[in-house]
TORVEX-175045 format. One record per residue (C-alpha): residue number from 1; residue in three letters; x, y, z. Coordinates in Angstrom, 2 decimals. Example, Ala and Ser with C-alpha at 12.3 -4.5 7.8 and 13.67 -1.06 7.14 Angstrom:
R  num  residu       xx       yy       zz
R    1     ALA    12.30    -4.50     7.80
R    2     SER    13.67    -1.06     7.14
//
This chain:
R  num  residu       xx       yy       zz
R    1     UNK    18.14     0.86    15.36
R    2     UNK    15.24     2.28    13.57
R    3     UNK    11.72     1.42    14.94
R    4     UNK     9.20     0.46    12.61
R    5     UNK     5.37     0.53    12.83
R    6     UNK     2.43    -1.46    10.30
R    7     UNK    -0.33     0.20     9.52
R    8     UNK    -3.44    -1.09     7.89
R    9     UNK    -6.12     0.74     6.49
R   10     UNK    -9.23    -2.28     6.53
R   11     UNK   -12.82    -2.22     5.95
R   12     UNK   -14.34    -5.58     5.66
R   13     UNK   -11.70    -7.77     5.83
R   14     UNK   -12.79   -10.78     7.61
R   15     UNK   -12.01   -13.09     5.22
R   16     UNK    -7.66   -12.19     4.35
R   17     UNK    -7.21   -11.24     8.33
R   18     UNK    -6.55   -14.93     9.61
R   19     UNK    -4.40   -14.95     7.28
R   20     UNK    -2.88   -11.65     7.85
R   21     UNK    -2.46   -12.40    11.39
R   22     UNK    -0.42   -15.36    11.07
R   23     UNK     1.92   -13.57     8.54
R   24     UNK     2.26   -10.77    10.99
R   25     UNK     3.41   -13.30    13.98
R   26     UNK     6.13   -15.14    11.71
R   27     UNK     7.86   -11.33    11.56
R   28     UNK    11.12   -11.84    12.71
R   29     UNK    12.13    -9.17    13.81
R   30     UNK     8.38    -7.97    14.80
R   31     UNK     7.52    -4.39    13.98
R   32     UNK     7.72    -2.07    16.90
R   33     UNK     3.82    -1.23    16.62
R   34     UNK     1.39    -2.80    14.66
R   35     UNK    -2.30    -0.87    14.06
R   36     UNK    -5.18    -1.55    12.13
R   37     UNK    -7.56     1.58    10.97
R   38     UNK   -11.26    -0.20    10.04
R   39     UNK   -13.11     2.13     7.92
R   40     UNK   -16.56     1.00     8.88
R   41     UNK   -16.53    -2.73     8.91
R   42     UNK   -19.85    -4.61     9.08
R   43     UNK   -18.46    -8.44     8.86
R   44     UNK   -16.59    -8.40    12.19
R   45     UNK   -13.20    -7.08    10.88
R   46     UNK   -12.81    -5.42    14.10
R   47     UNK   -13.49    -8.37    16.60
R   48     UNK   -10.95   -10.64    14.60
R   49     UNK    -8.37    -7.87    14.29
R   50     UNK    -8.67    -7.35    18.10
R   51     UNK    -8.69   -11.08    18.98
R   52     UNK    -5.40   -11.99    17.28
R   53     UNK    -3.60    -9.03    19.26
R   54     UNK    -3.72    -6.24    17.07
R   55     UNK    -4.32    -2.49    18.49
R   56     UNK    -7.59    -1.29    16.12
R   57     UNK    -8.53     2.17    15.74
R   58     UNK   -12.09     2.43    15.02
R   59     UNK   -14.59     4.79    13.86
R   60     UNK   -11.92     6.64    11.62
R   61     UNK   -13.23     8.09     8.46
R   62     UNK   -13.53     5.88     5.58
R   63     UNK   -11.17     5.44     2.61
R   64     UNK    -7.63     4.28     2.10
R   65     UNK    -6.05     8.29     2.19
R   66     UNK    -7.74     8.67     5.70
R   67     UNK    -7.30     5.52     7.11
R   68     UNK    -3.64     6.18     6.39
R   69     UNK    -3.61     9.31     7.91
R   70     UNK    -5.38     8.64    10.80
R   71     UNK    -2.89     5.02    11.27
R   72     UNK     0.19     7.91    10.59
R   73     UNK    -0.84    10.29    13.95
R   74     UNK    -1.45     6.60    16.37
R   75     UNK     2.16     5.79    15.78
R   76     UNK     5.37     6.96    17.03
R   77     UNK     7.79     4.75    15.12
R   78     UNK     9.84     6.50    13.03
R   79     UNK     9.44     4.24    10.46
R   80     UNK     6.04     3.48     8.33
R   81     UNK     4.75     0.64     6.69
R   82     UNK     1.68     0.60     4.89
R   83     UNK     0.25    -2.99     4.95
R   84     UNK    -2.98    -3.81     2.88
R   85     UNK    -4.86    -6.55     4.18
R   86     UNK    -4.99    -8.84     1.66
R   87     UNK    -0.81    -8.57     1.38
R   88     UNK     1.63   -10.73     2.84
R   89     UNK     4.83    -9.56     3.98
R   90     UNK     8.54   -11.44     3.96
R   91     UNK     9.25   -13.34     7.35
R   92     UNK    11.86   -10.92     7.20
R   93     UNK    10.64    -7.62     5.86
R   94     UNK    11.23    -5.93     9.26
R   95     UNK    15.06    -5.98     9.03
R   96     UNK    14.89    -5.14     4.97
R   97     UNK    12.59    -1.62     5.64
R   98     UNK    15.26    -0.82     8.14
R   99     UNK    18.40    -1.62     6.05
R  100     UNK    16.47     0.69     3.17
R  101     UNK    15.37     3.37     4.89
R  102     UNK    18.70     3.56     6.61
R  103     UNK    20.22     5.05     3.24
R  104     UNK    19.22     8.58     3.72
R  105     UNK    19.02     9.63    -0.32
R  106     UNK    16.12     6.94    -0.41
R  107     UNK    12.28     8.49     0.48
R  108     UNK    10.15     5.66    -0.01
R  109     UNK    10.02     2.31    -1.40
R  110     UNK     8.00    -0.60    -1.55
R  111     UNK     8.02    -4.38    -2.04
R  112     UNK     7.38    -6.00    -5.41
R  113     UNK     4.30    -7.34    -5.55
R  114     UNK     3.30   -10.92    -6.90
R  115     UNK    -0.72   -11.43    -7.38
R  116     UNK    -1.72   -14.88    -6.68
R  117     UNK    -4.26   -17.19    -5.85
R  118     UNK    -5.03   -20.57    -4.04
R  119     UNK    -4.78   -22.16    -7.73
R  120     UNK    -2.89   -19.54   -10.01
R  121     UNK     0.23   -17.08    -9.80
R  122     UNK    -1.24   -13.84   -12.53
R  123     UNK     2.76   -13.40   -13.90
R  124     UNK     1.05   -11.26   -16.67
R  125     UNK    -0.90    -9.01   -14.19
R  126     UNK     1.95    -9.05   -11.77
R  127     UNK     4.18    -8.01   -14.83
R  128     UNK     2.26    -4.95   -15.85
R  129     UNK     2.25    -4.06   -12.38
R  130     UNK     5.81    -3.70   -12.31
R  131     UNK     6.65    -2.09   -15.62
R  132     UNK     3.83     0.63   -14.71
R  133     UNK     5.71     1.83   -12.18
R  134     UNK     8.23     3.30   -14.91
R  135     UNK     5.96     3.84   -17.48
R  136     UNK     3.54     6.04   -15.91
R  137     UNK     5.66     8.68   -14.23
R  138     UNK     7.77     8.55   -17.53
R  139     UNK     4.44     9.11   -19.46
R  140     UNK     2.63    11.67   -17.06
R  141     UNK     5.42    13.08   -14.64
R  142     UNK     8.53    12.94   -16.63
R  143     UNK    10.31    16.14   -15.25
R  144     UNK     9.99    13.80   -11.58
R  145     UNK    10.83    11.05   -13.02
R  146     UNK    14.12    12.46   -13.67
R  147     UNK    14.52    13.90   -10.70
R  148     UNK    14.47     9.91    -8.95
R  149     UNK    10.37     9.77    -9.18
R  150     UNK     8.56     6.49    -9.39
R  151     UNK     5.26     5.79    -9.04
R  152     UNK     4.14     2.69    -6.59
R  153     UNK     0.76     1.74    -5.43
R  154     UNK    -1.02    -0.39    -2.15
R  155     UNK     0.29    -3.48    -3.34
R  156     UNK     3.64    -2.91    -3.10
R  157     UNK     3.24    -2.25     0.89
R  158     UNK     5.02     1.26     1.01
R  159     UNK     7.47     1.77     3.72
R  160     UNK     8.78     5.36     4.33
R  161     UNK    10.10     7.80     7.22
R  162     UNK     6.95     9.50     9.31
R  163     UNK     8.44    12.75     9.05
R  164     UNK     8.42    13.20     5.68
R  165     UNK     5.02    11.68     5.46
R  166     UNK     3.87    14.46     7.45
R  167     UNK     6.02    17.08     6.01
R  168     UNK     4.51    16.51     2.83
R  169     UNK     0.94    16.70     4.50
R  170     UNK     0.22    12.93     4.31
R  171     UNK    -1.99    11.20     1.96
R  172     UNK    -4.97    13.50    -0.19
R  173     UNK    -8.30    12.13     1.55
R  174     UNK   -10.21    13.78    -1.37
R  175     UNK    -8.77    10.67    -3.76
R  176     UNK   -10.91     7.29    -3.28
R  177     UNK    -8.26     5.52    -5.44
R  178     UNK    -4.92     6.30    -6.27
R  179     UNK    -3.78     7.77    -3.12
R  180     UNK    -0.67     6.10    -3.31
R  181     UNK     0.76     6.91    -6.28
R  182     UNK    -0.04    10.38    -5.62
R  183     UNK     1.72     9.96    -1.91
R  184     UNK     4.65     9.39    -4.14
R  185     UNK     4.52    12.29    -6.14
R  186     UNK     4.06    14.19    -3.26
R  187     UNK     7.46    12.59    -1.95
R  188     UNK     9.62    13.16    -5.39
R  189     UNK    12.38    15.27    -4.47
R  190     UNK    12.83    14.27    -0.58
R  191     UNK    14.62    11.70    -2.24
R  192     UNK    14.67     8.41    -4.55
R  193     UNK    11.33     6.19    -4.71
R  194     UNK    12.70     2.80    -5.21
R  195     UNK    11.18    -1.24    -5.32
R  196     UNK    12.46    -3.33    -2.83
R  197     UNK    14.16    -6.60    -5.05
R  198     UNK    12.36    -8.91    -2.46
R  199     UNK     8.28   -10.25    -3.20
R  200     UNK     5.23    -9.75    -1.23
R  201     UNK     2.00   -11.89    -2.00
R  202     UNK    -1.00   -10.12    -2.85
R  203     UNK    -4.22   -11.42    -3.22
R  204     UNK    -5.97   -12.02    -7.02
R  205     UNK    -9.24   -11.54    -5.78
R  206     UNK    -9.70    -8.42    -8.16
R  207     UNK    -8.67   -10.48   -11.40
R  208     UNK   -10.51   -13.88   -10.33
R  209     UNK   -13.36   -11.31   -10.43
R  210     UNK   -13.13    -9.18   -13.44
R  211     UNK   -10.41   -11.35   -15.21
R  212     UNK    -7.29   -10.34   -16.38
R  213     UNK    -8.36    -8.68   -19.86
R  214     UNK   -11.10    -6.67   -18.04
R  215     UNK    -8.81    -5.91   -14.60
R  216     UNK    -6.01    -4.81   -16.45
R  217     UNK    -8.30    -2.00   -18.72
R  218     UNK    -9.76    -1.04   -15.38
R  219     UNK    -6.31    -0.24   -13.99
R  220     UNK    -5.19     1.40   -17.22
R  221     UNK    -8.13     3.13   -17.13
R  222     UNK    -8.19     4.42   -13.74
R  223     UNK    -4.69     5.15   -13.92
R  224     UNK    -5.15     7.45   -17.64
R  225     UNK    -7.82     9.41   -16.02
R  226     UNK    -5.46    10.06   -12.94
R  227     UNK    -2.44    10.70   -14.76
R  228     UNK    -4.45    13.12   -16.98
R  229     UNK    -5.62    15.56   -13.98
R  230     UNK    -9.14    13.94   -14.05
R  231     UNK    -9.39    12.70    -9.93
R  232     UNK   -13.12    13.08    -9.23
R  233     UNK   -15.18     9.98    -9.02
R  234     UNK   -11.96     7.69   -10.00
R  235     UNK   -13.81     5.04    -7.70
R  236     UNK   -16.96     4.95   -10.45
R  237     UNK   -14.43     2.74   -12.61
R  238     UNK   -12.63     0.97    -9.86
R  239     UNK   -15.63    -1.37    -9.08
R  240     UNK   -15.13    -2.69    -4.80
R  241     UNK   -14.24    -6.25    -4.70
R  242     UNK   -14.10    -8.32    -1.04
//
């Protein structure tokens, strides 16, 4: 049976970890290896991480891409799972990235992702969310969409086999945002890029802070300049919300 490891890229966290924590013990099966990269954390991240029995790497360089990377080389599962904080897995999502991945045409996949809050489920968000990850390779990569190409983001907690992650030189540290979806481009044609029909809970806390109109434009928008070839400064319109 396939071993699979969690990594999570976090940088002041403090506040979704509790939570996190108590998602990750319900696991049934548990993952294999479980280890949180903190980019830099100033609001005790580290200490809570630590305290509810997860293995932290510090002092890595900050930023999704290298936090990834860095989360990639302290594993030896075979398997990869790449767990924001702020996302909470199925009780069973352990034995589901193993029955996946154990389908050799598939590459990567990822959960679908529903955005919610302590009052409020964002269906419309959560919606566009989903369709995007048709339209956009369609619109901006449609010779790899062909070829089995989809694009998914951190949200939909990517799962995927190490050694391709390396073979395909792991995630591009010089991208503040969209390192993802351009991990998945970089995996089109090791195989299909699929969603997962099972739901992971993501936090809102982007659209309770920009609102839905606004967080929506900033994800087109981030996403049109990507798409377009224009990756320098993407963070500038991806404002940090924690």
């Amino acid at each position: 049976m396939s071993g699979v490891a969690i990594v999570i890229p976090m940088l002041d966290e403090a506040r979704s970890l509790p939570r996190l924590l108590r998602n990750l013990a319900a696991l049934d099966p548990a993952p294999e290896e479980v280890v949180a990269v903190d980019g830099g954390s100033g609001d005790g991240s580290v200490a809570i991480a630590r305290a509810g029995g997860l293995r932290v790497v510090e002092h890595s360089a900050r930023g999704r891409a290298a936090q990834i990377n860095r989360g990639v080389e302290e594993v030896s599962a075979p398997i990869i799972c790449v767990l924001h904080a702020d996302t909470l897995l199925p009780d069973d999502a352990v034995a589901v990235i193993r029955r996946v991945m154990a389908e050799p045409r598939t590459a990567l996949a990822g959960f679908t992702p529903l955005l919610s809050g302590p009052d409020t489920v964002r269906w419309g968000t959560s919606f566009h969310n989903w369709i995007k990850t048709w339209y956009a390779p369609l619109l901006f990569r449609p010779h790899l969409f062909l070829r089995g190409g989809r694009l998914l983001f951190g949200d939909h907690a990517m799962f995927f086999r190490r050694a391709d992650f390396l073979a395909v030189g792991g995630c591009d540290t010089g991208l503040a945002v969209m390192e993802d979806a351009d991990l998945c481009i970089r995996f089109t044609g090791r195989g299909r890029i699929r969603l997962v029909n099972r739901v992971v809970l993501t936090s809102d806390r982007r659209v309770a802070a920009w609102g839905g109109l606004r967080a929506n434009w900033i994800y087109l928008q981030v996403g049109l300049r990507w798409g377009l070839g224009i990756r320098k400064r993407l963070d500038r319109h991806y404002p940090d919300v924690r």
